[in-house]
Short mmCIF file of the C-alpha atoms (twelve columns), coordinates in Angstrom:
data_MODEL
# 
_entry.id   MODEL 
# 
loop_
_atom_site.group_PDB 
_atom_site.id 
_atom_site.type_symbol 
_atom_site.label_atom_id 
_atom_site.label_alt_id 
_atom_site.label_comp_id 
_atom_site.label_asym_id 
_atom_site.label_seq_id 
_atom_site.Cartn_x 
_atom_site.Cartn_y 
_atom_site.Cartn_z 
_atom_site.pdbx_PDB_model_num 
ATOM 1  C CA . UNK A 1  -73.639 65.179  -59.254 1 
ATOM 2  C CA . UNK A 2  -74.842 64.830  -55.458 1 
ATOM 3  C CA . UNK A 3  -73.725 67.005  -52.639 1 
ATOM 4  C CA . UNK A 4  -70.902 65.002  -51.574 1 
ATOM 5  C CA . UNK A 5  -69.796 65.065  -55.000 1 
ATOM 6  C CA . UNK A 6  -69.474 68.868  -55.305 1 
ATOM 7  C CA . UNK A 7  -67.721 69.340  -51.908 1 
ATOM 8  C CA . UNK A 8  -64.869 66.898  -53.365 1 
ATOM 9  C CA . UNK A 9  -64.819 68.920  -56.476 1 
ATOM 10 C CA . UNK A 10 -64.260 72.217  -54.877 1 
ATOM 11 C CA . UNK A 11 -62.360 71.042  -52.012 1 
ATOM 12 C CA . UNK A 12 -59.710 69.327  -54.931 1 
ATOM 13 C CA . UNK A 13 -60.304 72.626  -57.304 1 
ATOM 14 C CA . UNK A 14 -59.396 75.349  -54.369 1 
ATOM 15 C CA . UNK A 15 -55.942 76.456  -55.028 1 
ATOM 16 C CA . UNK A 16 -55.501 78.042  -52.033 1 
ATOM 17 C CA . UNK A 17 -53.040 76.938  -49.094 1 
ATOM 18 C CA . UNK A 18 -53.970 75.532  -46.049 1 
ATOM 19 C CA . UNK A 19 -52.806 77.776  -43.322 1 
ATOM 20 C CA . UNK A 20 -51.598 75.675  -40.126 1 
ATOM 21 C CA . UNK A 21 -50.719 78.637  -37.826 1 
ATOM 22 C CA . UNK A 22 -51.985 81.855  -35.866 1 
ATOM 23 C CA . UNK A 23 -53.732 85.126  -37.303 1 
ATOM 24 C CA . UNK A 24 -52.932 88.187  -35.948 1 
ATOM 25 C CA . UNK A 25 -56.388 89.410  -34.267 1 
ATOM 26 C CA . UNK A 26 -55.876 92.827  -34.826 1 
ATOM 27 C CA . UNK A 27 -54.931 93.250  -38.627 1 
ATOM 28 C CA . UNK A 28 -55.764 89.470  -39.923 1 
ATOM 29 C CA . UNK A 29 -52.432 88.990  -40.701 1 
ATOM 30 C CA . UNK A 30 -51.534 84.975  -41.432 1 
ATOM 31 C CA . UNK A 31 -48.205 83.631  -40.287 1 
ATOM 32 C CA . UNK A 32 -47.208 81.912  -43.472 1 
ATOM 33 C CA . UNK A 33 -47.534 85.459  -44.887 1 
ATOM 34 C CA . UNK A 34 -44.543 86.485  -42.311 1 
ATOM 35 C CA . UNK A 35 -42.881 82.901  -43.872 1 
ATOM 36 C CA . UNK A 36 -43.190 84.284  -46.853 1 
ATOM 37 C CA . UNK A 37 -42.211 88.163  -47.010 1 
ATOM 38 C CA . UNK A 38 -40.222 88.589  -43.645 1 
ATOM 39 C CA . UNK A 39 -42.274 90.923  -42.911 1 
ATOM 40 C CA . UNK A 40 -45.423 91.438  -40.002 1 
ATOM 41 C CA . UNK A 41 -48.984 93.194  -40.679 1 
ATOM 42 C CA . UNK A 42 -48.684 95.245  -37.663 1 
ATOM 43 C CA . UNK A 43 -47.485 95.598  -34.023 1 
ATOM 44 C CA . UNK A 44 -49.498 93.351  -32.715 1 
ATOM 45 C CA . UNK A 45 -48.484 90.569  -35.071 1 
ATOM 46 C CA . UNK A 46 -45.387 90.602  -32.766 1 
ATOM 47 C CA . UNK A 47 -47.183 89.618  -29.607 1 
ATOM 48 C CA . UNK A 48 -49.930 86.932  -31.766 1 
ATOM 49 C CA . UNK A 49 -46.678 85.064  -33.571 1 
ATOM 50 C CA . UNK A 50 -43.802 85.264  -30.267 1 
ATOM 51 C CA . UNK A 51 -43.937 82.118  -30.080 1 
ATOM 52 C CA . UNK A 52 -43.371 81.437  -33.555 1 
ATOM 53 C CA . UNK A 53 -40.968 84.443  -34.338 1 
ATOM 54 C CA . UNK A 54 -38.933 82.978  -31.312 1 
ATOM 55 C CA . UNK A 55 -38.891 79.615  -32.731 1 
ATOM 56 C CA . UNK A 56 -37.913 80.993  -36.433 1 
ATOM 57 C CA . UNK A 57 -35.549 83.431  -35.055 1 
ATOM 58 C CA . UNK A 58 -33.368 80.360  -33.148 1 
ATOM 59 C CA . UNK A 59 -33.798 78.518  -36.254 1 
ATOM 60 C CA . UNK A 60 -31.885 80.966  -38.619 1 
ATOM 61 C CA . UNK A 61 -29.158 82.539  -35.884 1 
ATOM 62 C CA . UNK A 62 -29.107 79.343  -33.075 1 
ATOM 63 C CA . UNK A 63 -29.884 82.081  -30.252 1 
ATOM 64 C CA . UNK A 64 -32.387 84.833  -30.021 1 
ATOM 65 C CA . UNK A 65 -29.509 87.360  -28.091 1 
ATOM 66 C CA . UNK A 66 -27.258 89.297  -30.076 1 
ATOM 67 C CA . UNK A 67 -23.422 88.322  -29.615 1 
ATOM 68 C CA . UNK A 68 -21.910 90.210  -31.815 1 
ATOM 69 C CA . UNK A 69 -19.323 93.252  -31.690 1 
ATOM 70 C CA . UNK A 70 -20.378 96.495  -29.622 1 
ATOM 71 C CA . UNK A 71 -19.072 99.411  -30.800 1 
ATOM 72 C CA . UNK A 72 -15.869 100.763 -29.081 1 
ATOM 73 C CA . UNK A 73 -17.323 104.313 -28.819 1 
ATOM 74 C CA . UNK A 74 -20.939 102.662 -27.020 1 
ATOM 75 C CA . UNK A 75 -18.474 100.632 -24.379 1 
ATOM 76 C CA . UNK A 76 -16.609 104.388 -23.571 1 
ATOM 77 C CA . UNK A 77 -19.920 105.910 -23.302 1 
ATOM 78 C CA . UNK A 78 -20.853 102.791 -21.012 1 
ATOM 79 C CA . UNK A 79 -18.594 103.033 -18.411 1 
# 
């Protein structure tokens, strides 16, 4: 088997996934890992994925502002 040959082999025999987008600088954290738990590596991950989160975010809820009730005790405190 020649060189070209192996690199094939263990290109077709590497099981693991390609990853398309960022990694956090700080802790090495991989977006698809936040795909795939929910959850960030650190604070910075916050600031190396906005774009991303943003994009993910206005995906699941169609806005990134929250619309919904406030409670009736914050608005008499408010005012």
């Amino acid at each position: 088997m020649n060189k070209d040959e192996k690199s094939v082999v263990v290109v077709f025999l590497d099981k693991k996934p390609k990853r398309k987008k960022g990694i956090c600088k700080f802790c090495g954290y991989h977006y698809s890992d936040f795909k795939e738990t929910g959850f960030l590596g650190c604070p910075d991950c916050y600031k190396s994925f906005h774009p991303y989160i943003i994009k993910y975010l206005k995906g699941i809820h169609r806005s990134i502002e929250h619309k919904g009730k406030t409670p009736v005790r914050f608005k008499n405190e408010k005012e």
